[in-house]
Backbone bond lengths (Angstrom), bond angles and torsions (degrees), N, CA, C in turn:
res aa  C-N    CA-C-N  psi(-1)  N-CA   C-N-CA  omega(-1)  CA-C   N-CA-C  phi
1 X - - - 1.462 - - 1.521 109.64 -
2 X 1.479 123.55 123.94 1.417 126.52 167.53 1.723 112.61 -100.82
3 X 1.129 88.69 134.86 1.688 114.36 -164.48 1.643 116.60 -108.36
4 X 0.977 123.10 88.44 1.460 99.63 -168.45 1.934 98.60 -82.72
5 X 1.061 124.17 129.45 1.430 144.29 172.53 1.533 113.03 -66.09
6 X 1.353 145.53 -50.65 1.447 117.08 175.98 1.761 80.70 -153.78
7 X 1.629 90.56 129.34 1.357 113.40 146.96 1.517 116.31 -160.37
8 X 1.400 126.37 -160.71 1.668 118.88 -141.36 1.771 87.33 -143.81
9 X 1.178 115.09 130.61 1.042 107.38 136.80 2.334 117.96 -153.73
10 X 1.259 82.68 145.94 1.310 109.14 -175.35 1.311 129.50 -121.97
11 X 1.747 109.29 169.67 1.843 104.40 -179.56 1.392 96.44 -115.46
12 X 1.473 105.87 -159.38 2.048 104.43 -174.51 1.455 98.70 -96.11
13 X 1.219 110.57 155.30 1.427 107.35 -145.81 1.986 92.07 -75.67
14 X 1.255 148.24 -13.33 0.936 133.04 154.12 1.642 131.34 -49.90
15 X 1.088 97.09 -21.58 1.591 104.03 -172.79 2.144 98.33 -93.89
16 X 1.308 104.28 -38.99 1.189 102.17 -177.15 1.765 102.27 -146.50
17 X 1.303 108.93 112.90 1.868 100.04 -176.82 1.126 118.42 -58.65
18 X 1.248 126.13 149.34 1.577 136.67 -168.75 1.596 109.23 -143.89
19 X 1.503 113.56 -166.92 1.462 115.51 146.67 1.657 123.05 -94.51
20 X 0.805 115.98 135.52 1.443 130.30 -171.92 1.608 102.84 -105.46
21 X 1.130 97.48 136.52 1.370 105.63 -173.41 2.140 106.90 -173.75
22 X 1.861 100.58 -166.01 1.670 88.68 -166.21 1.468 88.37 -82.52
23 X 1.601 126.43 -38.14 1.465 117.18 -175.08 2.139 108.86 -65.89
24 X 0.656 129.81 -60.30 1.272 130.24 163.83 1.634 137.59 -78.69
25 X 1.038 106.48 33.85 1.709 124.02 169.45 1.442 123.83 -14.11
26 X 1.105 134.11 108.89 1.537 138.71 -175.74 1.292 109.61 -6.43
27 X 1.529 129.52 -58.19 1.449 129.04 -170.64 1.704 113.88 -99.45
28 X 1.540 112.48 16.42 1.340 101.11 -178.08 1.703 107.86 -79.85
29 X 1.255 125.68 137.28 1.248 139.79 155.11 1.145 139.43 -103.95
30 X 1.733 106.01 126.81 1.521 118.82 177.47 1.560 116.82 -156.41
31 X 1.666 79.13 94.21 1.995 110.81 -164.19 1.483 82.15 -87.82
32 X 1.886 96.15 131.04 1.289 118.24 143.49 1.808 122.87 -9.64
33 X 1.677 107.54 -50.36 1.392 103.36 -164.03 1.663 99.03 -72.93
34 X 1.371 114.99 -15.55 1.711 114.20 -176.20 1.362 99.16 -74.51
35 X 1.213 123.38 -27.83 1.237 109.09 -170.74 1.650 117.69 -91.90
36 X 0.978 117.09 -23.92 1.412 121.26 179.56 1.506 89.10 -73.83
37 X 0.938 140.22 -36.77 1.605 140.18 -179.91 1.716 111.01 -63.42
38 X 0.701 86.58 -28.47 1.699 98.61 -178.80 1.772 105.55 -94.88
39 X 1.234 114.24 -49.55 1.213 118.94 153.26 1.760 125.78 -27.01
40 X 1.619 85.07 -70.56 1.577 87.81 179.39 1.376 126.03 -39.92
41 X 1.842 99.16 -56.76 1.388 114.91 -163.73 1.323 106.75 -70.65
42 X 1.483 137.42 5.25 1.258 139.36 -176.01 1.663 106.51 -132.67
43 X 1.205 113.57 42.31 1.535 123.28 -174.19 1.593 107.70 14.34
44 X 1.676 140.40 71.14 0.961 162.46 -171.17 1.506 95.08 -104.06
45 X 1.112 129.27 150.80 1.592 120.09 167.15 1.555 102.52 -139.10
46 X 0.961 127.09 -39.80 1.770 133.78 168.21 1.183 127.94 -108.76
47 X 1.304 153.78 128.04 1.311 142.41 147.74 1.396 130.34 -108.47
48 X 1.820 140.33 -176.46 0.997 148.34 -167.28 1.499 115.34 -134.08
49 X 1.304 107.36 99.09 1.338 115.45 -162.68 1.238 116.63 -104.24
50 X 2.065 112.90 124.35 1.188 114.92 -161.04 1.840 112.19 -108.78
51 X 1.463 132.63 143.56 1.207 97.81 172.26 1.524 110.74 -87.61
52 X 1.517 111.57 176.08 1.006 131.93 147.96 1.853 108.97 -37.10
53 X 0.519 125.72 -80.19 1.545 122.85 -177.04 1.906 118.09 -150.00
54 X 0.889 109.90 -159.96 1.472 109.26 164.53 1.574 133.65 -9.62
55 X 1.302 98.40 -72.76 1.938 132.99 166.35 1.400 87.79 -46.23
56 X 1.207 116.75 97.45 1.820 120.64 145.12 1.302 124.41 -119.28
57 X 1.044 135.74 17.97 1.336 126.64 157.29 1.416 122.34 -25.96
58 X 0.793 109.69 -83.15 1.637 137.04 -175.99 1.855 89.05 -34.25
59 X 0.901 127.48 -53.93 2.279 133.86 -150.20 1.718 66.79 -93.78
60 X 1.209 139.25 -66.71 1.684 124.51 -168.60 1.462 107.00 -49.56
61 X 1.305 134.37 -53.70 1.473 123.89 166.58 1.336 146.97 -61.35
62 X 1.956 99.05 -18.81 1.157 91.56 150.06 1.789 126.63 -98.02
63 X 0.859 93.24 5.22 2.088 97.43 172.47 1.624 98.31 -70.34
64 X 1.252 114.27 -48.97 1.941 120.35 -165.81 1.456 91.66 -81.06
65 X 1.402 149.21 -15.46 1.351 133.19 170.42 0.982 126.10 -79.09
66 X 1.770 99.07 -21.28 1.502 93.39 177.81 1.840 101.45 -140.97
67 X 0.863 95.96 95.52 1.816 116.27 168.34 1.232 102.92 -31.19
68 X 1.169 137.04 134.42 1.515 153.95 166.55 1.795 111.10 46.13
69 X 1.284 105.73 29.08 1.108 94.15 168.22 1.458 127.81 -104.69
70 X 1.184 91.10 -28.88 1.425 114.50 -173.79 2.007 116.92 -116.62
71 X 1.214 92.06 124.56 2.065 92.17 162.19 1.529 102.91 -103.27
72 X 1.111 106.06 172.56 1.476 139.92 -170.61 1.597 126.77 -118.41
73 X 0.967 100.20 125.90 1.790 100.88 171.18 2.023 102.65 -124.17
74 X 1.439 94.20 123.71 1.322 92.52 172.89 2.055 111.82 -82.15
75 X 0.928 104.76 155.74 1.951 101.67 149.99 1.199 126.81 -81.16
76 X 1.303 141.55 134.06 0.932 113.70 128.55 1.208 154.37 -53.21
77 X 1.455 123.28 159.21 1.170 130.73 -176.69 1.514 109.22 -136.34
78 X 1.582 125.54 161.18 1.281 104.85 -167.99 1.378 133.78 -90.79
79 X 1.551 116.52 -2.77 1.366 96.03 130.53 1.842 151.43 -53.20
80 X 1.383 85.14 -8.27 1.788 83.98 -178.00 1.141 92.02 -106.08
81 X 1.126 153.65 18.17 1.249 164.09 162.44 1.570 134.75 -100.48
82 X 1.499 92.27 -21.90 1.514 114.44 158.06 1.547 109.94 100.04
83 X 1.501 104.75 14.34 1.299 110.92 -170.38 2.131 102.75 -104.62
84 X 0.774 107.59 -8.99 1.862 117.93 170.80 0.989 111.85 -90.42
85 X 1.619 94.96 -175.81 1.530 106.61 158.95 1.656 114.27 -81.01
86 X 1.789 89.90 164.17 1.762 104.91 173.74 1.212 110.25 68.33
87 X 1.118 121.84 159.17 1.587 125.00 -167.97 1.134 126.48 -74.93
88 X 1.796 141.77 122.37 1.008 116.08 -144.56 1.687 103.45 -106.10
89 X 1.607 126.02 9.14 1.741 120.06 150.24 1.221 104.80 -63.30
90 X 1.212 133.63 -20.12 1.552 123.33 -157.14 1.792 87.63 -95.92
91 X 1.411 107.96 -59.83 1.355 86.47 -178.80 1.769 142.18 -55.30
92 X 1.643 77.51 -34.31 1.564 83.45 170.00 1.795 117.12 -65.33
93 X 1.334 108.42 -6.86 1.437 112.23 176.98 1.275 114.21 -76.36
94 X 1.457 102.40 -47.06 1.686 108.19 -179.33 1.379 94.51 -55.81
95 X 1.154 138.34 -79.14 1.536 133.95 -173.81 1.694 116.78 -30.48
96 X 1.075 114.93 -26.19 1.745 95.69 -177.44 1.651 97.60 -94.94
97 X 1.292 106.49 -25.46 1.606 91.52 167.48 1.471 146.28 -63.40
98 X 1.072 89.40 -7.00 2.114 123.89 176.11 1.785 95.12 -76.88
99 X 1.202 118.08 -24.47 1.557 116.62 -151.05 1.046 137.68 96.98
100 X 1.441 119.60 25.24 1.205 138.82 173.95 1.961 112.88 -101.40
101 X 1.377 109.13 134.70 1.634 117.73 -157.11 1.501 94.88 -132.69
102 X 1.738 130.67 46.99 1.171 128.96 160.63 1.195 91.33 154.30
103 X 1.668 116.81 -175.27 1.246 129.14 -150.85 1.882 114.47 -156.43
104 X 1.292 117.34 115.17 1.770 101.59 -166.07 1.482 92.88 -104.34
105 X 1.578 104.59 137.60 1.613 93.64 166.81 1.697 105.16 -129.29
106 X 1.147 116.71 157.43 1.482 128.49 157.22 1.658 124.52 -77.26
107 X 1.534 86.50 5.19 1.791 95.45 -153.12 1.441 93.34 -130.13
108 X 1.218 127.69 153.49 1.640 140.92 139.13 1.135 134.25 -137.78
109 X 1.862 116.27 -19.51 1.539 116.99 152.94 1.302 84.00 167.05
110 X 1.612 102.79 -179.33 1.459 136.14 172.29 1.347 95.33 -43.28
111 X 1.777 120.00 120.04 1.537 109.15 175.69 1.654 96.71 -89.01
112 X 1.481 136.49 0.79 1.281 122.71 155.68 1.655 125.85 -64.00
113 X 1.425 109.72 -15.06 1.465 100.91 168.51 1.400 103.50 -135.30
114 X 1.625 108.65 -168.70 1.522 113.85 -176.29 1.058 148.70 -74.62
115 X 1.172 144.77 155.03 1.539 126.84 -155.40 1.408 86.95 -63.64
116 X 1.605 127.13 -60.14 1.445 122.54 -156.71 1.343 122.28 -57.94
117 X 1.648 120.97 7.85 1.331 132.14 172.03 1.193 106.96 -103.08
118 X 1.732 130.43 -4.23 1.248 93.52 -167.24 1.618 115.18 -128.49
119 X 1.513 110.71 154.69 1.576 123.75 -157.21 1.412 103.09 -33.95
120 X 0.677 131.82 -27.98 1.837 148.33 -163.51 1.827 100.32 -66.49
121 X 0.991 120.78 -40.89 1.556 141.88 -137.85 1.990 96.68 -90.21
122 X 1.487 133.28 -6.86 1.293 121.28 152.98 1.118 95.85 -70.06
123 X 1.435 118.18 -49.71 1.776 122.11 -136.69 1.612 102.10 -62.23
124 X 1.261 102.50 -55.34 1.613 112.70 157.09 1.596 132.41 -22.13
125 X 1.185 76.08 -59.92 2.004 96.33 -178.71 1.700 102.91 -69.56
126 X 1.122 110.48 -32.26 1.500 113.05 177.01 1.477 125.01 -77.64
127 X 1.544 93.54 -29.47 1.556 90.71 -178.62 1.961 110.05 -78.78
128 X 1.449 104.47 -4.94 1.507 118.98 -167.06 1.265 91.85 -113.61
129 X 1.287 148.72 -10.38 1.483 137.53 163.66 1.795 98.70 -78.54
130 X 1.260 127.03 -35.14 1.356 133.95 -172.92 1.617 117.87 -80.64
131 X 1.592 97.33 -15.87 1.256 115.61 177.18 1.924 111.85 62.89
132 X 1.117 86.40 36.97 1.733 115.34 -171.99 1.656 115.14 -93.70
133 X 1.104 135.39 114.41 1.692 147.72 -154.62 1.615 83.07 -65.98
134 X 1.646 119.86 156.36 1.286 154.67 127.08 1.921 131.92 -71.63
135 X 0.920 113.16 91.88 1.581 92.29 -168.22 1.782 90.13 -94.35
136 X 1.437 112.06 143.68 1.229 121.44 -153.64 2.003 84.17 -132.67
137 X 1.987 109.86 117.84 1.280 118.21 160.20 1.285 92.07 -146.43
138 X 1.779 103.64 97.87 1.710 112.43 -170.39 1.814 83.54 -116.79
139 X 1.758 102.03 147.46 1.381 92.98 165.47 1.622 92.07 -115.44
140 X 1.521 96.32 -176.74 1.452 125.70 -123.18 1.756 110.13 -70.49
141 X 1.730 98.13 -6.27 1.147 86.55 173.56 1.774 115.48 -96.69
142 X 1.232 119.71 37.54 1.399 128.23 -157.90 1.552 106.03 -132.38
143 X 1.410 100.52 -18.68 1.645 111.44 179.81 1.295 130.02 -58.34
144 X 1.551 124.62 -16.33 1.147 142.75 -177.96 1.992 98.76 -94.71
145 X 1.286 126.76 -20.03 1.475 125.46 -174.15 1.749 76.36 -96.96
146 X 1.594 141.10 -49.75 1.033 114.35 -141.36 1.874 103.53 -74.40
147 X 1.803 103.94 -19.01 1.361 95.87 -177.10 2.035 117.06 -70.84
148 X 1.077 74.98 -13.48 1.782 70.90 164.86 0.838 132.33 -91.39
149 X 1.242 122.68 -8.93 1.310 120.14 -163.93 1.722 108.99 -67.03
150 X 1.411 106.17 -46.24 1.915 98.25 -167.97 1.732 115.01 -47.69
151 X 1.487 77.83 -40.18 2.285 89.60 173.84 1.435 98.08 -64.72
152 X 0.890 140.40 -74.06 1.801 137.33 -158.26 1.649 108.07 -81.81
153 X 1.366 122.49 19.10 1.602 107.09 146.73 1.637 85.34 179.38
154 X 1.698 96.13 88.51 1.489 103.18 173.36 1.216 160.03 -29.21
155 X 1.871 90.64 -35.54 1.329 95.31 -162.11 1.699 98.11 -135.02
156 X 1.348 94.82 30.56 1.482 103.08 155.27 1.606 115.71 -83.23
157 X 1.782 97.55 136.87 1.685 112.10 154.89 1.285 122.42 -59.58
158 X 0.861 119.40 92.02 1.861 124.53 149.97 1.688 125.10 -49.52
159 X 0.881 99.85 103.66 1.513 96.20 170.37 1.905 117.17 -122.09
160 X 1.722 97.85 91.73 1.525 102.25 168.22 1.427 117.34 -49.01
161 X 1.832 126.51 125.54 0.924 114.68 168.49 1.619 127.28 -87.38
162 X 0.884 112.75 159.75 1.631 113.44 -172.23 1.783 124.33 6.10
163 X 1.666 81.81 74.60 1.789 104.57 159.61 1.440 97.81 102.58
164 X 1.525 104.89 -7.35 2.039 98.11 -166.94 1.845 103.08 96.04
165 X 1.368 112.65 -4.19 1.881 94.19 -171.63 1.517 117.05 -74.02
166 X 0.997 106.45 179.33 1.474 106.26 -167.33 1.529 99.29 -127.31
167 X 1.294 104.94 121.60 1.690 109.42 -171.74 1.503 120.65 -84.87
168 X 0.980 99.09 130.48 1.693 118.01 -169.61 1.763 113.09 -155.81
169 X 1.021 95.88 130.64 1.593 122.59 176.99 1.225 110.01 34.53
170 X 1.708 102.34 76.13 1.655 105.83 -177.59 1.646 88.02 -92.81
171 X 1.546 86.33 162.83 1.281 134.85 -162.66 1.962 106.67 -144.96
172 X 1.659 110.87 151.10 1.558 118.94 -165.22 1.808 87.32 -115.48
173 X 1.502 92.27 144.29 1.064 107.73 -177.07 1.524 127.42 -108.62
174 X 0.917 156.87 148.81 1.736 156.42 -140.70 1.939 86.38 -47.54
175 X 1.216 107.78 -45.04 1.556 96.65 -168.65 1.198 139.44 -97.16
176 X 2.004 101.59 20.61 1.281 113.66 -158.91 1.045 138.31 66.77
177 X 1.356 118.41 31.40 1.293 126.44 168.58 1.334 117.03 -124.88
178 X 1.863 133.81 149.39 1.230 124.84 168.59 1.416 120.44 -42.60
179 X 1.541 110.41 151.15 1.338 101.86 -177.22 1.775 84.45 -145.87
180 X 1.648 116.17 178.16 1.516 122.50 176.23 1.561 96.27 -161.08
181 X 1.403 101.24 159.03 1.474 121.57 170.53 1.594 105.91 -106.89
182 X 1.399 116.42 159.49 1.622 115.97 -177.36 0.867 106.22 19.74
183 X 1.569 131.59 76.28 1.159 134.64 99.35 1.795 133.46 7.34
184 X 0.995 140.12 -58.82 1.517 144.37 -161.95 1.358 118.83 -150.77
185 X 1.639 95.39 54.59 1.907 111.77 172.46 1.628 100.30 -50.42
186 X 0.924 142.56 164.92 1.304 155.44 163.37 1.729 126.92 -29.40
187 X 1.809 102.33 -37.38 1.272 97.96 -171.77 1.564 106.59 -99.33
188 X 1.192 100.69 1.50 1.726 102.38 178.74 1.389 102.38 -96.22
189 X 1.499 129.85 -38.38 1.324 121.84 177.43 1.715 109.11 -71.39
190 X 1.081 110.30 -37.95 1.875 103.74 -178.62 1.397 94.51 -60.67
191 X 1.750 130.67 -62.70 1.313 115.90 -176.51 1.570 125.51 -32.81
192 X 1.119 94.12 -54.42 1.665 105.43 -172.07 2.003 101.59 -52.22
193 X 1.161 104.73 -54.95 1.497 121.38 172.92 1.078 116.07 -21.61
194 X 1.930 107.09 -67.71 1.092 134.81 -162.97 1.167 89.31 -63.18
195 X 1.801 118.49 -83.75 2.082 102.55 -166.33 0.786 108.35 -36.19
196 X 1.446 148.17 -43.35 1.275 120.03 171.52 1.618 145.28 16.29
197 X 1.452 84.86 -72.23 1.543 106.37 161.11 1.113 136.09 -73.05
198 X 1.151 139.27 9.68 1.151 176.39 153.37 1.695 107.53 -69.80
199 X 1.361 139.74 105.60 1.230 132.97 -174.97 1.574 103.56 -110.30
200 X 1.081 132.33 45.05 1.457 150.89 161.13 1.573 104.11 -139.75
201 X 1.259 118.09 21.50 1.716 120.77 175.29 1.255 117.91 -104.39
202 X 1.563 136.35 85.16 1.457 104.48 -159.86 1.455 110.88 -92.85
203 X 1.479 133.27 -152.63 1.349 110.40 164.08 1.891 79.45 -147.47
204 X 1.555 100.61 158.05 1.321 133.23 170.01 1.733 119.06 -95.65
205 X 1.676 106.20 93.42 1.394 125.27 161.32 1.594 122.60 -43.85
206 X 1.247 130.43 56.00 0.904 134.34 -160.76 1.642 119.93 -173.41
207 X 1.575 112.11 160.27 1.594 111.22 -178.38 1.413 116.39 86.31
208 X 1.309 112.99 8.22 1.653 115.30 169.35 1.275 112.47 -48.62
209 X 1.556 115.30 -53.44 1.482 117.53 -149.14 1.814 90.99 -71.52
210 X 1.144 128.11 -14.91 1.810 132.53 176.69 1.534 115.58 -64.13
211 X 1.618 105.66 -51.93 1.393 138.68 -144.51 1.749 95.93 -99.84
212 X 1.325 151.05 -9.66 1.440 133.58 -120.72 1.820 83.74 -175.64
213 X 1.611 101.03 128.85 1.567 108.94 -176.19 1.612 110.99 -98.60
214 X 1.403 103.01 0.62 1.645 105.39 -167.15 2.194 99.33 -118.99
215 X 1.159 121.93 151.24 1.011 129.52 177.22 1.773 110.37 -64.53
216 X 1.591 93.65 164.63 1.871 93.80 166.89 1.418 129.71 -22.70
217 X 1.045 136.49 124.27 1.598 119.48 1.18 1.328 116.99 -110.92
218 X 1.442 110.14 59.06 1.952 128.36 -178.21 1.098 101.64 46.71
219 X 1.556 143.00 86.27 1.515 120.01 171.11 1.265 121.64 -106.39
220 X 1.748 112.90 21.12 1.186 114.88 151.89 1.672 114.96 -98.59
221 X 1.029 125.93 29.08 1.479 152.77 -164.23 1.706 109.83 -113.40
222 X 1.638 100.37 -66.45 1.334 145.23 168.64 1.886 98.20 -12.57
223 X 1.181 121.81 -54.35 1.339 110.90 -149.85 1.872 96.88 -79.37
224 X 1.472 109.66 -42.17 1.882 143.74 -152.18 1.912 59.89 -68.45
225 X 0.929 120.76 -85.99 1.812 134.36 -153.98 1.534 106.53 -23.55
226 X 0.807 104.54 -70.95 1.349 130.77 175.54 1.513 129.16 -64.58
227 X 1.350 110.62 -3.70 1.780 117.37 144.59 1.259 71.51 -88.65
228 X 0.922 131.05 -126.02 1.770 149.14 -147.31 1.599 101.94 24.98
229 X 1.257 106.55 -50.85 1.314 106.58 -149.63 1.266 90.78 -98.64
230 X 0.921 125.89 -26.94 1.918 113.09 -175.09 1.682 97.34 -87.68
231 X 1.717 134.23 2.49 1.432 124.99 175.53 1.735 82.75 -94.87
232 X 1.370 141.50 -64.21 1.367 145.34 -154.62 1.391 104.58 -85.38
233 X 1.271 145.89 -38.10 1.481 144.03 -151.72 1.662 107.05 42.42
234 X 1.156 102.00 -170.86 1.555 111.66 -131.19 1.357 72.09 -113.37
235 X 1.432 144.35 30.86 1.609 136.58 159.74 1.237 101.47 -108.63
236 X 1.685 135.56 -23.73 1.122 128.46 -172.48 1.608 100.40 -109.61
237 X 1.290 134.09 15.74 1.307 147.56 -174.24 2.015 120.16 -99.71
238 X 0.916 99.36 120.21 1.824 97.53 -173.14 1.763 108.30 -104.67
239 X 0.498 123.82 150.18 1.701 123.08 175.17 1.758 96.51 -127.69
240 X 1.281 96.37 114.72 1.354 108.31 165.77 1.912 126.03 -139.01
241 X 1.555 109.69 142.87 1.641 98.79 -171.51 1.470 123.59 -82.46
242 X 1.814 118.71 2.29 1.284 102.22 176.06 1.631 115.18 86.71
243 X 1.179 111.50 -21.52 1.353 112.82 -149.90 1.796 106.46 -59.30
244 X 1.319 121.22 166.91 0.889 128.79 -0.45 1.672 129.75 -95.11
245 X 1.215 110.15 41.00 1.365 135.96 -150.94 1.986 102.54 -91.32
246 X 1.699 88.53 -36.16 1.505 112.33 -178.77 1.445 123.05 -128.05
247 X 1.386 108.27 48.82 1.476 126.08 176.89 1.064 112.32 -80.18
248 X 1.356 129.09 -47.18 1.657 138.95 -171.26 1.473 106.83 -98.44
249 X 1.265 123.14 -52.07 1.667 133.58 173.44 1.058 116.10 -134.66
250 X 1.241 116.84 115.04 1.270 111.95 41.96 2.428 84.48 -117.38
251 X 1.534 119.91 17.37 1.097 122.74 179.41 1.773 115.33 54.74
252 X 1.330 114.42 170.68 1.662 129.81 -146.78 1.285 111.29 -78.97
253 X 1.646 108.38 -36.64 1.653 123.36 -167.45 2.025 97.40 -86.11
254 X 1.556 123.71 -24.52 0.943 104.26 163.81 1.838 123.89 -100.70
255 X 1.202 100.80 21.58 1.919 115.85 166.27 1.206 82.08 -92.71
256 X 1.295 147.24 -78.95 1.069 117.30 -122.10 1.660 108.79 -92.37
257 X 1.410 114.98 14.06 1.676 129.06 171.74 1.523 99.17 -80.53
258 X 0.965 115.47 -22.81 1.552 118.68 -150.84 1.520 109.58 -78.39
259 X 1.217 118.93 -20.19 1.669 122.60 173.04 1.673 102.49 -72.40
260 X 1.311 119.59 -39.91 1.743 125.40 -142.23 1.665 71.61 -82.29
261 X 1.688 127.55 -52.87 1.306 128.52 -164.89 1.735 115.03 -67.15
262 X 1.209 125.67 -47.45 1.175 115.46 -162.55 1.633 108.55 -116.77
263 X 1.877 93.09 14.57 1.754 89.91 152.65 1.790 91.37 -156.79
264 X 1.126 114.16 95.91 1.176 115.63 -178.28 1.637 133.28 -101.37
265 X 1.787 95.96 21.83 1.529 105.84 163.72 1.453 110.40 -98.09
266 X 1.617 103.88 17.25 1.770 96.92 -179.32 1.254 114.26 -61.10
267 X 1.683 117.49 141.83 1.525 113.12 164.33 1.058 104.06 -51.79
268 X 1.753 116.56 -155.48 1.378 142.68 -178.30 2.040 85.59 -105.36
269 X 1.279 115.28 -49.05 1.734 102.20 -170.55 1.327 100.39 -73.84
270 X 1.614 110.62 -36.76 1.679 87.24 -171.92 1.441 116.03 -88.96
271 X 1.313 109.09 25.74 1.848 98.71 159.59 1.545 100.18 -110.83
272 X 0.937 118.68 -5.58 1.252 131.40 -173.21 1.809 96.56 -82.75
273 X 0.886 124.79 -59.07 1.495 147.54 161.98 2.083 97.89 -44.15
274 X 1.198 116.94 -38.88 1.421 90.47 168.01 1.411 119.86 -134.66
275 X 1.393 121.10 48.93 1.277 137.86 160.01 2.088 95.43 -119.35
276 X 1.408 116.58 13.06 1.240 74.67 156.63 1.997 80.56 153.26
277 X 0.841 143.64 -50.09 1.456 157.47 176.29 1.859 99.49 -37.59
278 X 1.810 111.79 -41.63 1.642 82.44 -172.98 1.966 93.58 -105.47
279 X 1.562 124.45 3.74 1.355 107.84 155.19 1.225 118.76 -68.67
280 X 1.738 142.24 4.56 1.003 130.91 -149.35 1.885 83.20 -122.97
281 X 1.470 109.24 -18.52 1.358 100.45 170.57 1.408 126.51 -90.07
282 X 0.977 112.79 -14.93 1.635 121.59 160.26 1.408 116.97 -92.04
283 X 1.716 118.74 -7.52 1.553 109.28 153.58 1.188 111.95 -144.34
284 X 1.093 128.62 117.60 1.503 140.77 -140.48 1.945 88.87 -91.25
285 X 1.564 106.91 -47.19 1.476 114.66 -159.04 1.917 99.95 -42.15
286 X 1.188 110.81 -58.24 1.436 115.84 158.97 1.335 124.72 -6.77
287 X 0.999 109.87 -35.32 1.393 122.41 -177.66 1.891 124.18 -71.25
288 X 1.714 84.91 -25.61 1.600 112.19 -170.13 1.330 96.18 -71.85
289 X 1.150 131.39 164.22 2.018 150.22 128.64 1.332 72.56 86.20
């Protein structure tokens, strides 16, 4: 079974509100039905659908349309983060009841004090009493809360998004898609390293074509990849396309070459293990229909 682990899809923000921005523009579209189409034609059988931000309606209707096909990642927002009003376990409760099975934040607290001070730190504990994934795209000034985190709420899932980088001063690229320079200054690659050790840390196979100045199969990418994968192995590893960011270029049939290419001592289980075997352990529902 191939699983793609986090991608987006949305309508124009009139038809369904969103965030608007230069990568997602009021009238850009990317309906569910494009994606199962794209799906198909790339023998895909499950995916992990992220919103745009807050506004999920739209990723909640398509999870309930289609029974076991799809998981969910909610956003946070700053009430569920502890930064609003009303309590933010409760809110984060209302959200998994929509159909949502984890939670992405940009946020984890004041990086002047400790993780264990900050409002953020039920929501946490809750999503790890539920045994419910974290998808983690903190930038760089957040990296020092994210290394604590495995010590200060144990038995939470970590899920690094695309490679572990830490996003900062994106920029669009000839084809409309995010793009970044330095990628993996020193303290983002030791972090990533470090969870490592951490066996509730997973990391996210994905976001090259963002991160990487050279075409398929990134081989100035190639070296950073490949610790990664020999600190996590290919059980704590997700392969996902990003889409719809990477529909046209570099497209699905050349993601999913991209493990055999830029780690090509994979077994047969352990690519098997990250096209789709360890998303199915952080969402069991997958398993259903």
């Amino acid at each position: 079974m191939i699983i793609d682990a986090h991608l987006h899809v949305f309508r124009p923000a009139a038809v369904h509100p969103r965030v608007v921005d230069a990568l997602a523009p009021a009238d850009r579209d990317a309906p569910a039905e494009d994606l199962l189409a794209v799906m198909a034609d790339n023998n895909v059988d499950k995916a992990v659908l992220v919103p745009l931000g807050p506004e999920d309606d739209y990723v909640a209707e398509t999870v309930a349309a289609h029974p076991g096909r799809f998981a969910a990642i909610a956003v946070a927002d700053p009430a569920t983060q502890g930064r609003g009003p009303g309590d933010p376990v409760e809110t984060l409760r209302t959200r998994l009841d929509r159909g949502f099975s984890g939670l992405r934040t940009q946020w984890l607290g004041d990086p002047s004090r400790p993780l264990a001070s900050s409002p953020m730190l039920p929501v946490l504990r809750e999503l790890a009493d539920r045994g419910l994934p974290l998808w983690t795209y903190l930038p760089p000034s957040q990296l020092p809360l994210l290394r604590e985190l495995p010590g200060t709420v144990r038995d939470l899932r970590i899920v690094l998004n695309h490679l572990g980088f830490a996003p900062h001063d994106m920029r669009m690229d000839g084809h409309g898609r995010p793009a970044f320079d330095d990628p993996f200054p020193p303290p983002v690659l030791d972090t990533v390293l470090a969870l490592a050790r951490h066996p509730h840390t997973y990391l996210m196979f994905s976001g090259q074509y963002a991160l990487s100045r050279q075409a398929p199969p990134y081989p100035d990418l190639i070296p950073v990849v490949r610790a990664f994968a020999d600190a996590y192995g290919a059980g704590r590893m997700l392969w996902a396309s990003d889409y719809p960011w990477t529909r046209d270029v570099p497209g699905h049939a050349e993601l999913l070459r991209l493990s055999g290419r830029m780690l090509p001592g994979l077994s047969p289980s352990e690519k098997a293990a990250l096209h789709g075997g360890t998303a199915l352990t952080l969402f069991p529902s997958l398993k259903e229909a």
